[in-house]
One Martini backbone bead per residue (centre of mass of N, CA, C, O) as a GRO file, in nm:
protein
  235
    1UNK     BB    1   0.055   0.061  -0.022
    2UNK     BB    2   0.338   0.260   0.022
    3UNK     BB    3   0.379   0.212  -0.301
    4UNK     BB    4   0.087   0.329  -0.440
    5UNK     BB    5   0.144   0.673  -0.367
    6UNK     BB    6   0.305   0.784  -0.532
    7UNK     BB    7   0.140   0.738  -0.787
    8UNK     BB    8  -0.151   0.875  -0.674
    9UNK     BB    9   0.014   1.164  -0.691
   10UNK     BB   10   0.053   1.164  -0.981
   11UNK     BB   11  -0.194   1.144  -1.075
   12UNK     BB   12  -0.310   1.427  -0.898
   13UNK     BB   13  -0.170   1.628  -1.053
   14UNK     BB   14  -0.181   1.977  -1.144
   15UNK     BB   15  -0.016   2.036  -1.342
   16UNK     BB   16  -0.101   1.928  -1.645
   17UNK     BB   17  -0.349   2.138  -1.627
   18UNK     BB   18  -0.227   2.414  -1.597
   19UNK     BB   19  -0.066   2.362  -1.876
   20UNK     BB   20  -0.309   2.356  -2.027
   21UNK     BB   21  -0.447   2.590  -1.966
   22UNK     BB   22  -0.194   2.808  -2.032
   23UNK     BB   23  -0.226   2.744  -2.334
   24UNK     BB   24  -0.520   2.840  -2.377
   25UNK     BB   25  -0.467   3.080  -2.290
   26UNK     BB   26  -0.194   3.167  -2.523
   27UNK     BB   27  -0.422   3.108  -2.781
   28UNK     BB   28  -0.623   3.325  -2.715
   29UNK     BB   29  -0.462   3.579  -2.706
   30UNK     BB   30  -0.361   3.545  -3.006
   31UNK     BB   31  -0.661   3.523  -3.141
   32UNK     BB   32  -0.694   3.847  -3.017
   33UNK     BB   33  -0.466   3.984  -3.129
   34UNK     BB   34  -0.548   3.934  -3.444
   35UNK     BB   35  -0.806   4.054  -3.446
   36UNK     BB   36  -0.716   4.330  -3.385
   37UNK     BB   37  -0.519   4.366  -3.622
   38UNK     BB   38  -0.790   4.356  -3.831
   39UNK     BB   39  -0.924   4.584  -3.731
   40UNK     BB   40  -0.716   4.786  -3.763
   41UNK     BB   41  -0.708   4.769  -4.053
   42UNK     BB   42  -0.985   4.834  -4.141
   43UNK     BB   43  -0.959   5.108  -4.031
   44UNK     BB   44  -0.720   5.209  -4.195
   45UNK     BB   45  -0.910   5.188  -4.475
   46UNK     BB   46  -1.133   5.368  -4.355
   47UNK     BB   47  -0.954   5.650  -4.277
   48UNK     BB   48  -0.781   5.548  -4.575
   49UNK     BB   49  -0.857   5.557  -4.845
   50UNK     BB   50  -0.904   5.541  -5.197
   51UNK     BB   51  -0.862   5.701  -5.493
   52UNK     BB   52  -1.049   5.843  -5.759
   53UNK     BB   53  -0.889   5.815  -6.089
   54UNK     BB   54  -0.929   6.041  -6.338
   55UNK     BB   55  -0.856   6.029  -6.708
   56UNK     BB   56  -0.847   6.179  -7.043
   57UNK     BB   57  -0.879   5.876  -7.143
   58UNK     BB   58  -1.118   5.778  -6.931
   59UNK     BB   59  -0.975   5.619  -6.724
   60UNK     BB   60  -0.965   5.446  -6.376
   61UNK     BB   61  -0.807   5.452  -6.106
   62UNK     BB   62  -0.620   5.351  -5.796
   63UNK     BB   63  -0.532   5.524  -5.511
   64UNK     BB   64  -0.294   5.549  -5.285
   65UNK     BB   65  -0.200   5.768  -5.001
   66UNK     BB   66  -0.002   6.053  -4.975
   67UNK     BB   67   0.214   6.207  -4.870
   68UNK     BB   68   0.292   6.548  -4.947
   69UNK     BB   69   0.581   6.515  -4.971
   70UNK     BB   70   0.555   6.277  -5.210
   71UNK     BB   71   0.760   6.130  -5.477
   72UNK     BB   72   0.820   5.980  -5.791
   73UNK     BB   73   1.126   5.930  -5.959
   74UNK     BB   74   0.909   5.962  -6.229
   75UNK     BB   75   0.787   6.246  -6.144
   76UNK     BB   76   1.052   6.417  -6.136
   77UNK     BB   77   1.192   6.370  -6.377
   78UNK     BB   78   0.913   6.425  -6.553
   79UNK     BB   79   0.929   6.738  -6.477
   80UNK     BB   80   1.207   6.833  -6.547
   81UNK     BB   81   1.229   6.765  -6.844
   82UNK     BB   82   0.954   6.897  -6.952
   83UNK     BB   83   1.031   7.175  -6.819
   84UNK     BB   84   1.305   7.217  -6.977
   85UNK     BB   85   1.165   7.182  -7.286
   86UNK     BB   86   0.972   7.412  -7.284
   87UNK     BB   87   1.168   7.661  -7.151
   88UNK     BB   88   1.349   7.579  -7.405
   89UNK     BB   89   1.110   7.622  -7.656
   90UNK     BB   90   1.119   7.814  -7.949
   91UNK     BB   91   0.918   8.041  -8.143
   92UNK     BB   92   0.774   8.277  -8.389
   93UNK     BB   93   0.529   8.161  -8.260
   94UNK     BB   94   0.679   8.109  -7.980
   95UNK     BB   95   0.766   8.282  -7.801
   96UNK     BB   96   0.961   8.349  -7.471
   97UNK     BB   97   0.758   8.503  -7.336
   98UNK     BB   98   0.536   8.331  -7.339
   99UNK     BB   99   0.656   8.080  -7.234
  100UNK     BB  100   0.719   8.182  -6.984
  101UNK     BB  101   0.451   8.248  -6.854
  102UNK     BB  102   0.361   7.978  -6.844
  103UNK     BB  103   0.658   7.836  -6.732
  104UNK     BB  104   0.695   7.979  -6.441
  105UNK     BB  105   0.489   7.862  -6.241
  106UNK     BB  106   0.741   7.630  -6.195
  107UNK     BB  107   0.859   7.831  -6.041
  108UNK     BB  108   1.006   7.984  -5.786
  109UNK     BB  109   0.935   8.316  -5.696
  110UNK     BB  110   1.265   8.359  -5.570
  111UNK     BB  111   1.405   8.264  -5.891
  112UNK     BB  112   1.243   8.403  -6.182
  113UNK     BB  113   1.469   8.614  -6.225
  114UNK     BB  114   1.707   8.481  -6.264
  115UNK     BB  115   1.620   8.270  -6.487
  116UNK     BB  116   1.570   8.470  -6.715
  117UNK     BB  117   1.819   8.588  -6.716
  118UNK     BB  118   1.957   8.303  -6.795
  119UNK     BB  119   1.807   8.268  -7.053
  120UNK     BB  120   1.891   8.476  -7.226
  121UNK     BB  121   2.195   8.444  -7.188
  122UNK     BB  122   2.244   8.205  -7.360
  123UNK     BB  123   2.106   8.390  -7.638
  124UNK     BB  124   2.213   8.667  -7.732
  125UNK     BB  125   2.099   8.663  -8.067
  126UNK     BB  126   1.827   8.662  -7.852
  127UNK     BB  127   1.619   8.818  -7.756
  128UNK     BB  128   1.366   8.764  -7.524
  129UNK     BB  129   1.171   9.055  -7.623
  130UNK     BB  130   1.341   8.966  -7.921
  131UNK     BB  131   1.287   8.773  -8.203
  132UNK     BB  132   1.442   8.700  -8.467
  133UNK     BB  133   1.400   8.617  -8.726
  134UNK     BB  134   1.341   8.274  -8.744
  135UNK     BB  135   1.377   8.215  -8.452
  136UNK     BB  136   1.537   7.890  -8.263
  137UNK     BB  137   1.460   7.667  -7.979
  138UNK     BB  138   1.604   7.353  -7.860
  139UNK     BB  139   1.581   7.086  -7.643
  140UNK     BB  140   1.814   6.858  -7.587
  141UNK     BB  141   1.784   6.534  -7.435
  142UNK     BB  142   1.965   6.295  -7.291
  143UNK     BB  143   1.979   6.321  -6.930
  144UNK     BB  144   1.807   6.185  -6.644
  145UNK     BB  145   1.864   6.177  -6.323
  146UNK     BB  146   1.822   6.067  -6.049
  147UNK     BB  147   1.687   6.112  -5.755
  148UNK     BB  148   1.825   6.334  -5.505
  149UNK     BB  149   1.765   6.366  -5.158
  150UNK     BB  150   1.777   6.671  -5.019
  151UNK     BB  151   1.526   6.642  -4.842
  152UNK     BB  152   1.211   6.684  -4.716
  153UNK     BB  153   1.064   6.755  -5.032
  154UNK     BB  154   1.403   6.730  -5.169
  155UNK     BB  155   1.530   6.761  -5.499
  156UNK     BB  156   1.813   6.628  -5.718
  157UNK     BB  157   1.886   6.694  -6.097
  158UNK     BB  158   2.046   6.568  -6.360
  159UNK     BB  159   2.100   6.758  -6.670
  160UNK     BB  160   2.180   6.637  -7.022
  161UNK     BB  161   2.210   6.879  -7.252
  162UNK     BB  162   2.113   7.088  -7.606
  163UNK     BB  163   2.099   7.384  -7.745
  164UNK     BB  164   1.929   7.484  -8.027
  165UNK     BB  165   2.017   7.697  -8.231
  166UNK     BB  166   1.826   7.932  -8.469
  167UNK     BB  167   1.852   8.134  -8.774
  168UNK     BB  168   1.818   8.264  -9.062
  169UNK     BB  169   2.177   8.291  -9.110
  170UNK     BB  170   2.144   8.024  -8.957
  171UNK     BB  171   2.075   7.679  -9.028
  172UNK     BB  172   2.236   7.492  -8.847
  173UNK     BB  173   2.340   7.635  -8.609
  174UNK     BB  174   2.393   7.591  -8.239
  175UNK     BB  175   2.571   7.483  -7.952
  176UNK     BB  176   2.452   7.425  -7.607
  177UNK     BB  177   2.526   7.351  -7.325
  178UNK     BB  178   2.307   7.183  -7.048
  179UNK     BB  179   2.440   7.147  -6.768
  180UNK     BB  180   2.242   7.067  -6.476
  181UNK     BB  181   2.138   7.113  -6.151
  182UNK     BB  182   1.822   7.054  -6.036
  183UNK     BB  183   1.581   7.199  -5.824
  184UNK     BB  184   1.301   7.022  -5.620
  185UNK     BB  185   1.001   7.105  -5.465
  186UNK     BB  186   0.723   7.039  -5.292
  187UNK     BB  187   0.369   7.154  -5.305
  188UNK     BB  188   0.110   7.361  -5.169
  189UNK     BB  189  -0.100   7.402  -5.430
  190UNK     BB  190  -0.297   7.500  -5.666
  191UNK     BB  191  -0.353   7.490  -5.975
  192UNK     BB  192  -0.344   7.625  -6.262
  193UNK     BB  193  -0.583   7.695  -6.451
  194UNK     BB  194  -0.745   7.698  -6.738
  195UNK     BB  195  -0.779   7.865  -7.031
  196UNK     BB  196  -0.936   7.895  -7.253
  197UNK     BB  197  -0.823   7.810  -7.561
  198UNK     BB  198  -0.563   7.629  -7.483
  199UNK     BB  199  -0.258   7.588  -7.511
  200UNK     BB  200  -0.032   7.331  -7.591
  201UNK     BB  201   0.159   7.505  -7.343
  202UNK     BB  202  -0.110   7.518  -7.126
  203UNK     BB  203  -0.127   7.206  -7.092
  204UNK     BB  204   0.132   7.096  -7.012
  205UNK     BB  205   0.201   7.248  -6.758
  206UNK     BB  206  -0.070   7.181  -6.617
  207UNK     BB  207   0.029   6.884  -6.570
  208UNK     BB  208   0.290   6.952  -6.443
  209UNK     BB  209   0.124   7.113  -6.186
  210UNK     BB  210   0.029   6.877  -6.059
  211UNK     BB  211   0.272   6.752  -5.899
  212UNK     BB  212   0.379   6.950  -5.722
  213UNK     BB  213   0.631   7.137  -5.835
  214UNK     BB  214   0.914   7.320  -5.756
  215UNK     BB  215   1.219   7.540  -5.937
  216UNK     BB  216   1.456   7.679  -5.699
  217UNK     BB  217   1.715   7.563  -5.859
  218UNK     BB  218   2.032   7.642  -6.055
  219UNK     BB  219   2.325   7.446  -6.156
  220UNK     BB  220   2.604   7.306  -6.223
  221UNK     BB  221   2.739   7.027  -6.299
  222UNK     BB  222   3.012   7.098  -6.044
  223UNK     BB  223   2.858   7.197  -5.825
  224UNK     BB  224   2.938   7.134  -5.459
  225UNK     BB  225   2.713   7.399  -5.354
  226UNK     BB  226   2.441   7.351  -5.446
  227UNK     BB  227   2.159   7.532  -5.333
  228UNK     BB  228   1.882   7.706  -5.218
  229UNK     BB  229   2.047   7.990  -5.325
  230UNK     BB  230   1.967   8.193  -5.598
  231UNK     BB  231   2.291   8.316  -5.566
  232UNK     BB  232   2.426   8.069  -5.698
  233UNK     BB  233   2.355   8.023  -5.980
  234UNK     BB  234   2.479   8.017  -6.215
  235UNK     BB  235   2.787   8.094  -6.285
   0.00000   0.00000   0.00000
């Protein structure tokens, strides 16, 4: 009867119902903390919906939503080169004040004035207010390089062109380079809306000035101190 006891003693231990207990606590737990985290996705996908985006061509897609400051770097991209296209691009029929006029907009206020004037600079024989008979400027671009975020909601991209000016008594014209680091920075602002029979440049402009990106500095493309001060630009 006393070799018995130790055994029946084993028999009665609460050990392993504890255990059983214990492990069905901490996975009714584990089943709590999922439904809990399921739970927070559905409302966080409620209270930050995706946008529908209606498309020019008819299509419809949906956007999840972007912090302001936030943009993709195939829109930076295409940004700067069309917007550095459009604006170094005229001719007799598109004087380059006309030009100047439409993609201002896309330039930062307080650098206006100077990129204005270094416009004017690249074609001497081309004055910006008064352009020669048969005068025409095309921007060729080689290169958009990705960019690259110097703070947050600020990125430099380098692009390598070339200007190509033309004049009545030059018909082969003359290369400029245009190799140059642009600044451009995200912005809250709305577009400028679109004016009543807008011109294919004033259509174009509206589009880039979807991205809410503004060009506040333009550096040579060796300037190591290139920075937002547009009294640095282009020396």
């Amino acid at each position: 009867m006393q070799l018995l006891k130790p055994e029946n003693n084993k028999k009665n231990s609460p050990l392993p119902l504890l255990a059983v207990g214990t492990f069905g606590l901490h996975l009714f737990t584990l089943l709590l903390l999922i439904f809990h985290w399921s739970m927070l996705q559905q409302l966080g996908r409620q209270l930050t919906p995706q946008s529908l985006v209606q498309l020019v061509d008819g299509h419809a897609i949906t956007v999840d939503p972007q912090a302001n400051l936030e943009r993709q770097p195939e829109t930076i991209r295409r940004f700067v080169g069309e917007t550095m296209s459009l604006m170094l691009t005229w001719s007799q029929q598109q004087p380059p004040t006309q030009v100047w006029e439409i993609t201002s907009q896309l330039v930062a206020d307080d650098f206006k004035e100077k990129l204005k004037s270094e416009i004017t600079n690249l074609n001497p024989d081309s004055q910006f207010e008064n352009v020669n008979r048969g005068a025409e400027n095309v921007l060729v671009i080689q290169k958009v390089s990705q960019p690259q975020e110097i703070s947050n909601g600020n990125w430099k991209v380098e692009i390598l062109a070339n200007q190509l000016i033309f004049n009545s008594y030059d018909k082969l014209g003359k290369s400029v380079s245009f190799n140059k680091q642009i600044l451009v920075r995200a912005i809250d602002r709305p577009v400028t809306s679109l004016p009543n029979a807008a011109l294919p440049s004033e259509f174009a402009a509206y589009r880039l000035g979807e991205a809410r990106l503004e060009i506040y500095n333009i550096c040579e493309i060796k300037d190591n101190n290139c920075s937002g001060n547009p009294n640095k630009a282009l020396p």
